[in-house]
N, C-alpha and C positions, 0 to 999 in steps of 0.2 A: 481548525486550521492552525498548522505550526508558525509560532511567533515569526520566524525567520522568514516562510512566505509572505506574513504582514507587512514583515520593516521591510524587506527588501526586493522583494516582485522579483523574483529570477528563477530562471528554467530549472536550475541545481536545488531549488526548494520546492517544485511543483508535489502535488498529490492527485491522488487519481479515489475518488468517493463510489463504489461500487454500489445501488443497493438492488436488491434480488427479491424477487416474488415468494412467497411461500411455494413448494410444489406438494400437493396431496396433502398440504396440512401440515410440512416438514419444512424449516427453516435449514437453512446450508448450515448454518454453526451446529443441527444436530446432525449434520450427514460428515463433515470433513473435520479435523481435527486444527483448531487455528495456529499459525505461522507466525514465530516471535522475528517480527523486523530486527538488525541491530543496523549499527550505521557502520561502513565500512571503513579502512583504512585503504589510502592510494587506491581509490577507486575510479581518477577523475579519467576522462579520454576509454576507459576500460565498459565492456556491456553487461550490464546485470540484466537476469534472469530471474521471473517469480512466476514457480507455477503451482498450481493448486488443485 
């Protein structure tokens, strides 16, 4: 969990913990390629999108 959701409990720090089944024996990190988060600038009031 990010220090910053610790110290401060707010919606702007929430994270979202996905985890996923094996299917046929095949883990998602060997089917899709992983997505480097960065943190945005003047993001605040604006909609982010993540899809995968």
């Amino acid at each position: 969990m990010p220090q910053q959701n610790m110290d401060h409990n707010e919606d702007q720090y929430d994270i979202a913990i996905i985890a996923l089944k094996l299917h046929n024996g095949v883990s998602i990190g060997q089917v899709v390629k992983p997505i480097q988060l960065q943190p945005l600038a003047n993001s605040k009031g604006k909609e982010v999108e993540i899809t995968g």
